[in-house]
C-alpha positions as CSV (number, residue, x, y, z in Angstrom):
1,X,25.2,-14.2,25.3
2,X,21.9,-16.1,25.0
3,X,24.4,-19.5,25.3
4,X,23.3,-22.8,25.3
5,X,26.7,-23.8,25.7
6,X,27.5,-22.9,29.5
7,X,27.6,-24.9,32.4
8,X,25.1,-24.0,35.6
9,X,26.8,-22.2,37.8
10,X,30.3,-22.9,37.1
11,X,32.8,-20.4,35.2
12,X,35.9,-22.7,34.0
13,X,39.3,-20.6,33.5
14,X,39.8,-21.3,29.9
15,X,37.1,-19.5,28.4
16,X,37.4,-16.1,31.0
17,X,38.5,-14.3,28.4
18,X,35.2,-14.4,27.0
19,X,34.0,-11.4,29.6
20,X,36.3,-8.8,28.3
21,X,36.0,-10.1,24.1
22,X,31.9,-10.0,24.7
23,X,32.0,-6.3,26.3
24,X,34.2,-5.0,22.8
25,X,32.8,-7.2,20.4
26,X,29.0,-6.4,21.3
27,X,29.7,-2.8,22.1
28,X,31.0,-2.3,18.5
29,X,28.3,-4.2,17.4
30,X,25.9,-2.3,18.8
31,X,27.4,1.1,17.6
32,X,28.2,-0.1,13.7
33,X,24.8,-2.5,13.3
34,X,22.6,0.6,14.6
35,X,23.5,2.9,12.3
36,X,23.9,0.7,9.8
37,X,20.5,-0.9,10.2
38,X,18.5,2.4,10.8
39,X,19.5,3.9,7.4
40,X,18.8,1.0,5.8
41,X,15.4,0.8,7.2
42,X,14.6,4.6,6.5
43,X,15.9,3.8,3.0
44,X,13.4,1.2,2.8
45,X,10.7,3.2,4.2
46,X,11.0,6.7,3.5
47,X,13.7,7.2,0.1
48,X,12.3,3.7,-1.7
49,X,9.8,5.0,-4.5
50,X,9.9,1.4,-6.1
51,X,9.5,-1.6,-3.8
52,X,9.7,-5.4,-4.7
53,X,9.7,-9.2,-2.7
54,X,13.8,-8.7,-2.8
55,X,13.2,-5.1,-0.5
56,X,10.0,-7.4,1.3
57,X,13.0,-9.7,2.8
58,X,15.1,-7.2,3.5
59,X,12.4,-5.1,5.2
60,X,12.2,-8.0,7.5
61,X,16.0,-9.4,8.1
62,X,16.6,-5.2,9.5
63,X,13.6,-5.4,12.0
64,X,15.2,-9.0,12.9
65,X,18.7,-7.3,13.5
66,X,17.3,-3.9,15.1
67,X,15.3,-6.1,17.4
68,X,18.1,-7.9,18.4
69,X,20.8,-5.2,18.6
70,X,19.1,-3.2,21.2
71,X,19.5,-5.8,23.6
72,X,23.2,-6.1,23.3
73,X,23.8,-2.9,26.1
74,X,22.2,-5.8,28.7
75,X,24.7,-8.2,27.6
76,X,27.3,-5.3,27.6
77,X,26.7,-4.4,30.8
78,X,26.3,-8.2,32.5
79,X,29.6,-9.6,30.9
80,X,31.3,-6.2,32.2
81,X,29.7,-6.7,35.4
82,X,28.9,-10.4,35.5
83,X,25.8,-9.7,37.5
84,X,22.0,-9.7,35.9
85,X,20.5,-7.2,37.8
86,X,17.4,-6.8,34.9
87,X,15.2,-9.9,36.1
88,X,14.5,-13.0,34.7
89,X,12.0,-11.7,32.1
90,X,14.5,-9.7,30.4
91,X,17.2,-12.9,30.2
92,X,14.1,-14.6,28.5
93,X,13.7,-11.6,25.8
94,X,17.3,-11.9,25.2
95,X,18.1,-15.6,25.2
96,X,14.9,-15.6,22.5
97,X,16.2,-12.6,20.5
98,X,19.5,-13.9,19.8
99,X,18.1,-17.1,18.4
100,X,15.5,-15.2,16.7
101,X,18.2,-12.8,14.7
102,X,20.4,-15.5,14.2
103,X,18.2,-18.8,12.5
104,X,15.6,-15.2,11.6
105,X,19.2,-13.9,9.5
106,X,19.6,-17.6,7.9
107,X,16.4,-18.0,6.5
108,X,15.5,-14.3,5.1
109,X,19.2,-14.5,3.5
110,X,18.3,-18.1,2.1
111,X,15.0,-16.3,1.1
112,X,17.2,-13.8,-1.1
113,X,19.2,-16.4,-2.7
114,X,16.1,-18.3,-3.7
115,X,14.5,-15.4,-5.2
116,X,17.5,-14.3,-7.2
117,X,17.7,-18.1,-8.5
118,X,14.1,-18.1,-9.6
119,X,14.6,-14.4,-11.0
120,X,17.7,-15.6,-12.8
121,X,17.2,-19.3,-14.3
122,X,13.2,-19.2,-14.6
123,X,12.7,-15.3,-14.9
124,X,9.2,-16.4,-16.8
125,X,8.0,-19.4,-15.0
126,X,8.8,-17.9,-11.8
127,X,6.7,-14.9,-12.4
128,X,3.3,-15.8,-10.7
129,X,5.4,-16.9,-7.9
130,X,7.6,-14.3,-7.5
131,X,5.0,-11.4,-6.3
132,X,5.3,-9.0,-3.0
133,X,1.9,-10.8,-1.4
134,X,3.9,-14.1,-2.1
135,X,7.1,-12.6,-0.4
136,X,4.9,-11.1,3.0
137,X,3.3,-15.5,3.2
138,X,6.8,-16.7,3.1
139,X,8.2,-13.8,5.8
140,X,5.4,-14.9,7.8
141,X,6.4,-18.5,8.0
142,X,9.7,-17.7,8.8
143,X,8.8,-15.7,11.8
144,X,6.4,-18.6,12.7
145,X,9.3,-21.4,12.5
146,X,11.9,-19.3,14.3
147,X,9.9,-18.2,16.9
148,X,8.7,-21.7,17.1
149,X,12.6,-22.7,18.3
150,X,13.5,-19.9,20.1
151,X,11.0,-18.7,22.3
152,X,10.7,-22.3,24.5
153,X,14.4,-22.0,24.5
154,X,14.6,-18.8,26.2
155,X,10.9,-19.1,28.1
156,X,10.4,-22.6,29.4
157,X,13.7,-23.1,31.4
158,X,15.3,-21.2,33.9
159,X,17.0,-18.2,32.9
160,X,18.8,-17.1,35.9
161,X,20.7,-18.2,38.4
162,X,21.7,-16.8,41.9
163,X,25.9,-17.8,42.1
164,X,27.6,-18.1,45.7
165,X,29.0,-14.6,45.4
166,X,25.2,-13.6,45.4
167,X,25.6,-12.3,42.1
168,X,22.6,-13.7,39.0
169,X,24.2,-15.4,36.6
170,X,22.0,-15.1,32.7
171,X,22.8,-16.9,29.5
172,X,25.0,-19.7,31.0
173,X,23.3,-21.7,33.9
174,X,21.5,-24.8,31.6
175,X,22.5,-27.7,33.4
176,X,22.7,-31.1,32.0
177,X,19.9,-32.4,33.0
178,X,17.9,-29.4,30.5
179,X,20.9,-30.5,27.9
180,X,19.4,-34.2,28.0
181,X,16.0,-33.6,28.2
182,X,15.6,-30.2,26.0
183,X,17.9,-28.6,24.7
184,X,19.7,-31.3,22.4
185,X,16.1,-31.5,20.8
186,X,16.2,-27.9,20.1
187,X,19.8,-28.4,18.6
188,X,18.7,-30.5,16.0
189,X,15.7,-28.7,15.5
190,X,17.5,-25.4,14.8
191,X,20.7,-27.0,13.4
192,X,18.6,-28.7,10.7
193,X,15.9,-26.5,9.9
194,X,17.6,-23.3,10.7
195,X,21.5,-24.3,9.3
196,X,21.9,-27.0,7.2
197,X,19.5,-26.9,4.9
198,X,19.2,-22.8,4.3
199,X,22.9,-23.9,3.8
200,X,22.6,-26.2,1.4
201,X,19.7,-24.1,-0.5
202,X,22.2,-20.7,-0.5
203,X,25.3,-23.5,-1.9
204,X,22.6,-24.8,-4.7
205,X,20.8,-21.8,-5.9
206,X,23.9,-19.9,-6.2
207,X,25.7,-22.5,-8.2
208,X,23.2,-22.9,-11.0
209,X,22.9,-19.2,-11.3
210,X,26.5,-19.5,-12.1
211,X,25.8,-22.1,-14.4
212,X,23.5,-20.0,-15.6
213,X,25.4,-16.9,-16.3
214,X,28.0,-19.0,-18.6
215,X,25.4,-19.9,-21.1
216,X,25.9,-17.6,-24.0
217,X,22.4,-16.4,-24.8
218,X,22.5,-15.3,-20.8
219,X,25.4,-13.7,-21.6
220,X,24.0,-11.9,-24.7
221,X,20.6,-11.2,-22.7
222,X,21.9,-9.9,-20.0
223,X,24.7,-7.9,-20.8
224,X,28.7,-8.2,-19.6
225,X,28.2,-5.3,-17.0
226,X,25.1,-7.2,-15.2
227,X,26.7,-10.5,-15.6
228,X,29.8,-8.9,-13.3
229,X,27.4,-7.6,-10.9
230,X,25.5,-10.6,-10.4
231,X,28.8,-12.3,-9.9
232,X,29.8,-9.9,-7.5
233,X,26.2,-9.5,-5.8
234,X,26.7,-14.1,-5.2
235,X,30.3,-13.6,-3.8
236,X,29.0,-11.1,-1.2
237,X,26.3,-12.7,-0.2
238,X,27.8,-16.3,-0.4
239,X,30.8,-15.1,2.0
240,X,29.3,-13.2,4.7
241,X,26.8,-16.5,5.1
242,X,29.5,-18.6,5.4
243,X,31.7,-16.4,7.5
244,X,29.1,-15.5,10.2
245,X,26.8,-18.5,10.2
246,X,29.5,-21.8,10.0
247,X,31.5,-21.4,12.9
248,X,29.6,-20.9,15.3
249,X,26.9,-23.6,14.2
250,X,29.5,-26.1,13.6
251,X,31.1,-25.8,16.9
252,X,27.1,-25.7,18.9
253,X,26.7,-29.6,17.6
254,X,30.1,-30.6,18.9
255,X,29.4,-28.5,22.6
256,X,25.9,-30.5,22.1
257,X,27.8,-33.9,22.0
258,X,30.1,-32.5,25.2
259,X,27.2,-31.7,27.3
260,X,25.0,-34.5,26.5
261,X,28.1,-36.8,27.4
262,X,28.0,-38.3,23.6
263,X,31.4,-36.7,23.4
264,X,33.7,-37.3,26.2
265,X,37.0,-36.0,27.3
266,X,38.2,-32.8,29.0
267,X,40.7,-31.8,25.8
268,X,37.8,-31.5,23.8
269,X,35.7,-29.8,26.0
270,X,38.7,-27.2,26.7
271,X,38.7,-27.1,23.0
272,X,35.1,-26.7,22.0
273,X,34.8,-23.9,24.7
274,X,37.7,-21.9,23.9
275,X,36.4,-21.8,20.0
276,X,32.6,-21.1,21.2
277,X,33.0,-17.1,22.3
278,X,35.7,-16.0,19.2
279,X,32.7,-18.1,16.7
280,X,29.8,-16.4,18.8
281,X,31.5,-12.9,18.2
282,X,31.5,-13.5,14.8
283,X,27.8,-14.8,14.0
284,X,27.0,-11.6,16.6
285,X,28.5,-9.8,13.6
286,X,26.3,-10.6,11.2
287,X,24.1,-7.6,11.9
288,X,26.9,-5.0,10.6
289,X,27.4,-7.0,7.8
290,X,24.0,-7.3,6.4
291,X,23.4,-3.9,5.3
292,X,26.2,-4.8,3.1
293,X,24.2,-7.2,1.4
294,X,21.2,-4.8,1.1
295,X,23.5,-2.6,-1.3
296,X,25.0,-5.4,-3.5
297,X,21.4,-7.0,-3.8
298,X,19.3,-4.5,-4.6
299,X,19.9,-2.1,-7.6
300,X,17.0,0.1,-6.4
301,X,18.7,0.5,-3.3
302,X,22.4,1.7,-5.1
303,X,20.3,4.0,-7.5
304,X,18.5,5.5,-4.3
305,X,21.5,6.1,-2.1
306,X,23.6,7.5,-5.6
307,X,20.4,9.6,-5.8
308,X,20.8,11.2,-2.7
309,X,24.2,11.8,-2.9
310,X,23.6,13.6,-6.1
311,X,20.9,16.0,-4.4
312,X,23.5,16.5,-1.5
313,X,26.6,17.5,-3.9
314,X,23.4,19.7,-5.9
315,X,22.7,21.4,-3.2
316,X,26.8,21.5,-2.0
317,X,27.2,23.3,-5.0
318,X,24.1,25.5,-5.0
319,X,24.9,26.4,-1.5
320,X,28.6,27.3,-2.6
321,X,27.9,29.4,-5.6
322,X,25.3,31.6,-3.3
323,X,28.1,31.8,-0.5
324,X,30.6,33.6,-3.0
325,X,28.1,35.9,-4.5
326,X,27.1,37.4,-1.0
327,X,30.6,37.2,0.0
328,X,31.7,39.2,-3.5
329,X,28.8,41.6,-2.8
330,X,30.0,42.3,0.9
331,X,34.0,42.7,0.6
332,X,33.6,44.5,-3.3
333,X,36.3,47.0,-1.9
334,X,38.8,43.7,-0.8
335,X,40.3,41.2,-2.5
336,X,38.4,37.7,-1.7
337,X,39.7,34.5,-1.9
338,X,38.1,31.4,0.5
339,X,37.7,28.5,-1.8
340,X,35.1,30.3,-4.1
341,X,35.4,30.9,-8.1
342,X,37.1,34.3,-8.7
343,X,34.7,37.1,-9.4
344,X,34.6,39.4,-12.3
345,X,36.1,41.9,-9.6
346,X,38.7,39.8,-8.4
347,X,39.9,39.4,-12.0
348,X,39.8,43.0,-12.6
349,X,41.9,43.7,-9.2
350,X,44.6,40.5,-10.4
351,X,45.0,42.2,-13.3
């Protein structure tokens, strides 16, 4: 993985059962969040009739996740090999990607939540702010920003590294001296501006929406049934944040504090290393997971995809009904029974 938390050329014995959790964890990954992300980006650009700043975000976090997903066959094949045969260029791309869909995740999910507070407890100030052209300016500043922090991070150090078994190592040869001089910079850069306060934003906006929803003329306004899926719509999006995004962030400033020598001692270390693969796996999983937040988010989306699964039981039926009339037309002189409605014949013959 693109890891900033791996010692140069030196593979300790309590975190080697990362290799075998990285090749099932990504594969699956790859499989679920490819699927998963290309219908929701044909939904968005082929079935959507009706698109708003909500879908604009969206639009964006699956382009962040598909970008980053077909990259995760490389890793698949390194940490099942544990050689980098693709050049250093490619370790760059993917060292930059993963950062990219990861902070790229936060802050278009932060985006959503602020939206939905400013739709929800200032539905008419928030109006003139609240616009598509408006939604494409903010996307575009988050792609500045997280660019910004990941693209030195994967292009200005060295990516790979020859080991003694003449295999390249990628992902986990930083050495302390980049930790000192870099690469704790870049940690609080992307720990502050890319964590803790999209964290704090998602934490705020959805509590006074809350607050919001117990007032009784919200209540009255809004109805019971939209109340309960607003509710529902926080809870989801409020848990997969935390779930993906907190582990392994939390656990990048204490290997920071390790590798910088802040934080000393070889329990810790062991600790901090054993907890960094099994939190990486999970923030890895955030790109199955987001299409999930698509659905509960946007209405449009549920009425399109319920829209389509009407046409396809239509046309089920449609398809069914036709079968049994040629059928009844072709076996008149038998009696025919396959799952269709019973013909005026097969009545006659029954009785």
């Amino acid at each position: 993985m693109a890891s900033l938390t791996e010692e140069e050329g030196s593979i300790q014995d309590n975190d080697n059962f990362k290799y075998p959790l990285y090749s099932i964890v990504f594969s699956v990954v790859f499989m679920v969040g490819l699927v998963t992300n290309v219908a929701a980006m044909y939904i968005f650009t082929c079935s959507l009739k009706l698109r708003n700043e909500t879908t604009t975000y969206m639009m964006n976090l699956v382009v962040s996740d598909l970008l980053f997903v077909l990259t995760l066959p490389l890793r698949v094949f390194y940490f099942i090999q544990q050689n980098w045969p693709f050049g250093s260029l490619l370790c760059q791309v993917s060292i930059s990607l993963f950062y990219t869909n990861m902070y790229g995740s936060i802050l278009f999910l932060t985006c959503i939540s602020v939206d939905r507070f400013l739709a929800i407890v200032h539905p008419f100030r928030s109006r003139g702010l609240r616009t598509k052209r408006n939604a494409k300016i903010v996307c575009a500043a988050v792609w500045v920003l997280v660019l910004s922090g990941s693209l030195p991070t994967g292009f200005m150090l060295n990516s790979t590294n020859k080991q003694k078994n003449n295999t390249i190592a990628c992902f986990e040869n930083f050495s302390s001296n980049q930790w000192k001089s870099h690469l704790s910079k870049v940690v609080i850069f992307i720990e502050t501006v890319g964590f803790l306060i999209p964290l704090i934003l998602n934490m705020v906006c959805s509590a006074m929406v809350l607050q919001t929803l117990r007032r009784p003329q919200t209540v009255s306004r809004g109805g019971k049934l939209n109340k309960k899926k607003i509710l529902r719509m926080i809870i989801v999006h409020l848990s997969i944040f935390c779930f993906c995004f907190i582990p392994y962030n939390v656990n990048l400033v204490f290997y920071s504090l390790v590798r910088t020598k802040t934080l000393e001692g070889c329990a810790v270390e062991s600790v901090v290393r054993t907890i960094y693969p099994i939190a990486l796996c999970i923030a890895v999983s955030n790109c199955c997971f987001d299409p999930i937040v698509y659905y509960f988010t946007s209405e449009t989306i549920q009425n399109s995809i319920k829209r389509k699964s009407q046409m396809n039981r239509s046309f089920d039926v449609k398809f069914s009904e036709a079968s049994c009339s040629t059928m009844s037309l072709m076996y008149k002189d038998k009696y025919w029974t396959n799952g269709c409605k019973e013909t005026e014949y097969t009545k006659s013959t029954l009785q």
